[in-house]
C-alpha positions as CSV (number, residue, x, y, z in Angstrom):
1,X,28.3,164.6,62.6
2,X,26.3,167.6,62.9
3,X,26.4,171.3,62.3
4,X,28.9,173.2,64.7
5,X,26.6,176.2,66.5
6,X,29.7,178.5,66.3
7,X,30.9,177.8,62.9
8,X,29.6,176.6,59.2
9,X,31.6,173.1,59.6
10,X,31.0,169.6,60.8
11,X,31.8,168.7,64.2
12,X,32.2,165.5,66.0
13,X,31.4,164.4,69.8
14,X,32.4,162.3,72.5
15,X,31.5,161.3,75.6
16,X,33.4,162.3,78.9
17,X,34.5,159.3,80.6
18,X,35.4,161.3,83.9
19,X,32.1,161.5,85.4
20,X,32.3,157.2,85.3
21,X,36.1,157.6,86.4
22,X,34.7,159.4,90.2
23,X,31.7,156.9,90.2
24,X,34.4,154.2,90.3
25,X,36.7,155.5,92.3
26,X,34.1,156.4,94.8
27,X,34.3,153.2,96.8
28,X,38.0,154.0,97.2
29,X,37.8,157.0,98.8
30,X,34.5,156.5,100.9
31,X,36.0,156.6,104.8
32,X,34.9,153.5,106.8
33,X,32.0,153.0,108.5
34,X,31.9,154.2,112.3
35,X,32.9,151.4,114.6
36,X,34.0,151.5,118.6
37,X,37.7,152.4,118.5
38,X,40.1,153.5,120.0
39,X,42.0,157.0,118.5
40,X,44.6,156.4,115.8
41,X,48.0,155.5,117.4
42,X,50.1,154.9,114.4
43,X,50.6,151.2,113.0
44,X,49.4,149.2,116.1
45,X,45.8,151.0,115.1
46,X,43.6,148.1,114.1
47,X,42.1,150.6,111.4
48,X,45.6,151.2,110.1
49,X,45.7,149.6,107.1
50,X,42.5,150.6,106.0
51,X,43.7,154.1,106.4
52,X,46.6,153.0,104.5
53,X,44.4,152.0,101.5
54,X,42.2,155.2,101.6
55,X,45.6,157.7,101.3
56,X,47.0,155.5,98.3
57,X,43.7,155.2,96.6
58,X,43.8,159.4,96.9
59,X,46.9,159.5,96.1
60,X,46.7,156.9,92.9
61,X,43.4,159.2,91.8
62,X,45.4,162.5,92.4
63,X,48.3,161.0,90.1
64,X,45.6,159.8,88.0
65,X,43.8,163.8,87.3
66,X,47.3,166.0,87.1
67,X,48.2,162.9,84.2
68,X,44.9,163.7,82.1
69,X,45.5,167.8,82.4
70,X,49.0,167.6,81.3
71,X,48.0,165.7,78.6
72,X,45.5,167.5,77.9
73,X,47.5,170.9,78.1
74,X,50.4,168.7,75.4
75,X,47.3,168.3,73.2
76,X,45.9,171.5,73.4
77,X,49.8,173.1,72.4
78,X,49.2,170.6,69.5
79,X,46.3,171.1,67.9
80,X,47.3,175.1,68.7
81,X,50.6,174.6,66.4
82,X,49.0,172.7,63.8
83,X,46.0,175.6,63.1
84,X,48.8,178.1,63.5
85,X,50.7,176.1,60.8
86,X,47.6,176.3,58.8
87,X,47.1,179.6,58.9
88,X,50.1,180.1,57.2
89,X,49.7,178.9,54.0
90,X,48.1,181.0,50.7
91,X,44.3,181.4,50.6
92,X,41.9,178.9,48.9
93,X,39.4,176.2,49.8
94,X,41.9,173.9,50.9
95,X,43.7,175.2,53.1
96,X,40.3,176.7,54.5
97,X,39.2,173.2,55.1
98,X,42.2,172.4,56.9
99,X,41.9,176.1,58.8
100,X,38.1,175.2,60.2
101,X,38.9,171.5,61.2
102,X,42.3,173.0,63.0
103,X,39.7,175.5,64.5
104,X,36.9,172.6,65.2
105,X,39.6,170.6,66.9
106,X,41.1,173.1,69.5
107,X,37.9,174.2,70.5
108,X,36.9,170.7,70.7
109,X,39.8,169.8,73.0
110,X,40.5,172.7,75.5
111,X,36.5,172.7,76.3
112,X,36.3,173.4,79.9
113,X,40.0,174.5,80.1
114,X,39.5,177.9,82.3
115,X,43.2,178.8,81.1
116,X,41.9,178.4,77.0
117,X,39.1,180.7,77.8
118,X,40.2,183.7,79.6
119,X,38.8,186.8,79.4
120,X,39.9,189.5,76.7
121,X,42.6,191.9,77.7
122,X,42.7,195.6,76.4
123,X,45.5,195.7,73.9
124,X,46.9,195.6,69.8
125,X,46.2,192.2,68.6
126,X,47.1,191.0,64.8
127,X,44.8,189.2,62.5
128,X,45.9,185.9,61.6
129,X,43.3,184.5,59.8
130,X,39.2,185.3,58.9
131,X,36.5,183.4,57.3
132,X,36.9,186.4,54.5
133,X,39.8,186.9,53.5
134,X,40.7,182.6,53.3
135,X,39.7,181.8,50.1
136,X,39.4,184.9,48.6
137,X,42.9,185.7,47.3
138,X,45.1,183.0,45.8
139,X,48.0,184.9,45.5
140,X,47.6,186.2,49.0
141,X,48.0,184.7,52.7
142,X,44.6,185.0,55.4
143,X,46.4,187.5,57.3
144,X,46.5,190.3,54.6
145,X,43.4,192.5,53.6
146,X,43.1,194.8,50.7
147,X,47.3,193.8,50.5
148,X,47.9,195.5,54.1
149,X,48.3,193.6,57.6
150,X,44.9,194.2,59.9
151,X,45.1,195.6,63.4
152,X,43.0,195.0,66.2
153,X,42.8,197.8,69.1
154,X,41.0,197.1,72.2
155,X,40.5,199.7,74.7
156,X,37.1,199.5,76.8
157,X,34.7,200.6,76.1
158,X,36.2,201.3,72.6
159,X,38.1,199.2,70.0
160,X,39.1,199.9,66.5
161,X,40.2,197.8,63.5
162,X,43.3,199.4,61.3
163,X,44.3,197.9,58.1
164,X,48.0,198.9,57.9
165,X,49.8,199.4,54.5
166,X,53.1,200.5,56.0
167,X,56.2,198.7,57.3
168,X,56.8,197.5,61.1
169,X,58.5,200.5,62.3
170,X,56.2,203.4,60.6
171,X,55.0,206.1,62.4
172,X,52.8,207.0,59.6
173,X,51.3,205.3,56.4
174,X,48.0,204.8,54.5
175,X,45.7,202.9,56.9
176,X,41.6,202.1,56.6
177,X,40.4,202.9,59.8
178,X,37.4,201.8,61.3
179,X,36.0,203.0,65.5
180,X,33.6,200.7,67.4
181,X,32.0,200.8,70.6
182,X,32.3,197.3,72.5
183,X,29.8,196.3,75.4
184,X,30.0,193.1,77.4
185,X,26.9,190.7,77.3
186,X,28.0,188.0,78.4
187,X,30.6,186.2,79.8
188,X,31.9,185.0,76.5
189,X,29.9,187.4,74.3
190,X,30.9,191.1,73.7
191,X,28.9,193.5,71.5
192,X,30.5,195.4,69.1
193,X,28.7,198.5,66.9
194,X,30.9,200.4,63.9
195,X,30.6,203.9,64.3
196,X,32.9,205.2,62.1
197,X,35.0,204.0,58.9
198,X,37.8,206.2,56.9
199,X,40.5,205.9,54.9
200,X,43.3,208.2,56.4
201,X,46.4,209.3,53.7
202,X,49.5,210.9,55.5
203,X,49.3,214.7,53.9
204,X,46.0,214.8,53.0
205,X,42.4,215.3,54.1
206,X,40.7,212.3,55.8
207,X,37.9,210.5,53.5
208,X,35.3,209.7,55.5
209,X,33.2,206.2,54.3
210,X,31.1,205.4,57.2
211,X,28.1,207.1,55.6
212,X,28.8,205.4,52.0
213,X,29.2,202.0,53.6
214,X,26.1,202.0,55.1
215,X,24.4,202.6,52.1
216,X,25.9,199.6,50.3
217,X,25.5,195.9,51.0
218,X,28.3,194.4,52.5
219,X,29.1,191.3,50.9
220,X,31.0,188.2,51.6
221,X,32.3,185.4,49.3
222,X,32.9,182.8,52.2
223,X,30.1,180.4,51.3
224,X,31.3,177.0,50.0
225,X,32.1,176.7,46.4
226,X,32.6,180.7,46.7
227,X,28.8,181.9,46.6
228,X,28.3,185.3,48.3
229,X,26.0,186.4,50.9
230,X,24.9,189.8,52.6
231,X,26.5,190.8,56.0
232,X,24.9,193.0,58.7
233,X,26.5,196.5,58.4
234,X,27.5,198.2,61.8
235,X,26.7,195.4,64.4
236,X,27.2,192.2,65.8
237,X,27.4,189.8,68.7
238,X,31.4,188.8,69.3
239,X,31.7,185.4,71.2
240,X,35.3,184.0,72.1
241,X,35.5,180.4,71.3
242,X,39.1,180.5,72.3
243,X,41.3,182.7,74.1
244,X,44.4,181.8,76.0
245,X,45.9,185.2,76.3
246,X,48.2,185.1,73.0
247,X,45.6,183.4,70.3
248,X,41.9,184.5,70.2
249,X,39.3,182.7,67.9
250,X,36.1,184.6,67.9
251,X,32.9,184.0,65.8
252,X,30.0,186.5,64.8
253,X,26.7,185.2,65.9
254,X,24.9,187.1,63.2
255,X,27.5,187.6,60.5
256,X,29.0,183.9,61.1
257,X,32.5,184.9,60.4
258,X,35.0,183.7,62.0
259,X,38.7,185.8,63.2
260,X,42.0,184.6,64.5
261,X,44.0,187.1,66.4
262,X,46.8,186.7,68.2
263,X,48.9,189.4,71.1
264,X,51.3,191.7,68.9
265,X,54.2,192.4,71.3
266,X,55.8,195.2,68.9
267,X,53.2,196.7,66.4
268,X,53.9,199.6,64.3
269,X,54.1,203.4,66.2
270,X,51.4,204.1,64.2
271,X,49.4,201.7,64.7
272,X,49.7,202.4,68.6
273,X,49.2,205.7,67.9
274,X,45.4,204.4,66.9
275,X,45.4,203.8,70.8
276,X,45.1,207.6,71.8
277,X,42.3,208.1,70.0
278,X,40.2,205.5,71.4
């Protein structure tokens, strides 16, 4: 075991046997060496059965790879259910445990799967789950912050995050509201700086909090055995561990915390509403 580089868990290795699988199978698909003949006339070729063997060995090898990606795919759609499961249930260590090794484990499995890493779409996804708000609420499930549902809104070059503390089909309602700027890096690796945070109130002015935050340290209790520690304020490094166009996992590569979205088809007006301002 060792120390995963994405997340503060253990992971586990091991080895590909596919590279050894071609090496094998090499022979078998090698033509044969170049001999005086006569052009290929169906059966009565004297190099017939030999082709024979080549197209079969192809065939047996092609049978062989599209049986290992559907697997693969059927164990990918497990492990997927089983972390969605997960995330489910109420906050606390536990079930934060069994979160992170749901988390280590597709990761682990879809690695080098182009369709469980494609690239981030512009839209409203949901938050499911987040390294802070797991453990920190007993009474409460990972998707709820501060007691309201959290919106993600991504627009390039622009994305906010909306906590929502109104019902599915408001126009309006008592939200937390924070803007970003969002730059790509990399191809897995998007920069993301907060420049502005308020807390907006249907009927009255908007409070402004951007300045305040920055002048107080943003903590975290998302250390094991609940300890806190310090986050960076306004910026970080964004880099998509998982992404296969209706669940994103995405880790901070300063901050170390870790967030589970997923597509919402039908958020709130007023959350979509967020979207013009952007």
């Amino acid at each position: 075991t060792r120390e995963s580089q994405w997340g503060p868990w253990t992971m586990t290795t091991c080895p590909n046997g596919l590279a050894s699988l071609v090496l094998l199978a090499a022979p078998l698909l090698a033509a044969p060496p170049a001999t005086h003949q006569r052009p290929y006339k169906g059966s009565g070729s004297p190099h017939f059965g030999s082709r024979m063997r080549v197209r079969a060995a192809e065939g047996w090898f092609a049978r062989l790879m599209q049986g290992n990606t559907v697997k693969s795919k059927e164990r990918a759609e497990q492990f997927k259910n089983e972390l969605v499961s997960a995330m489910k249930l109420r906050q606390g260590p536990g079930n934060r445990k069994r979160v992170e090794k749901g988390i280590d484990d597709l990761v682990r499995n879809t690695e080098g799967q182009k369709s469980c890493r494609q690239v981030v779409k512009d839209g409203v996804w949901k938050l499911l789950w987040s390294s802070p708000s797991s453990s920190s609420n007993p009474f409460s499930t990972p998707d709820r912050i501060l007691g309201g549902l959290t919106y993600q809104i991504i627009k390039s070059p622009r994305a906010a995050n909306v906590v929502w503390w109104g019902g599915q089909k408001d126009k309006s309602a008592p939200q937390l509201f924070g803007g970003a700027s969002i730059a790509k890096v990399g191809q897995d690796r998007t920069q993301l700086t907060v420049d502005s945070f308020a807390l907006r109130i249907p009927g009255f002015p908007e409070v402004t909090l951007f300045n305040v935050t920055k002048q107080l340290a943003l903590k975290v209790k998302d250390k094991p055995g609940g300890g806190e520690r310090e986050l960076s304020r306004n910026t970080d490094v964004l880099r998509t561990l998982y992404n296969d166009g209706a669940l994103r996992i995405s880790v901070g590569e300063e901050n170390k915390i870790i967030y589970v979205h997923t597509v919402d088809q039908a958020p709130p007006p007023g959350v979509v509403a967020v979207t013009a301002e952007l």
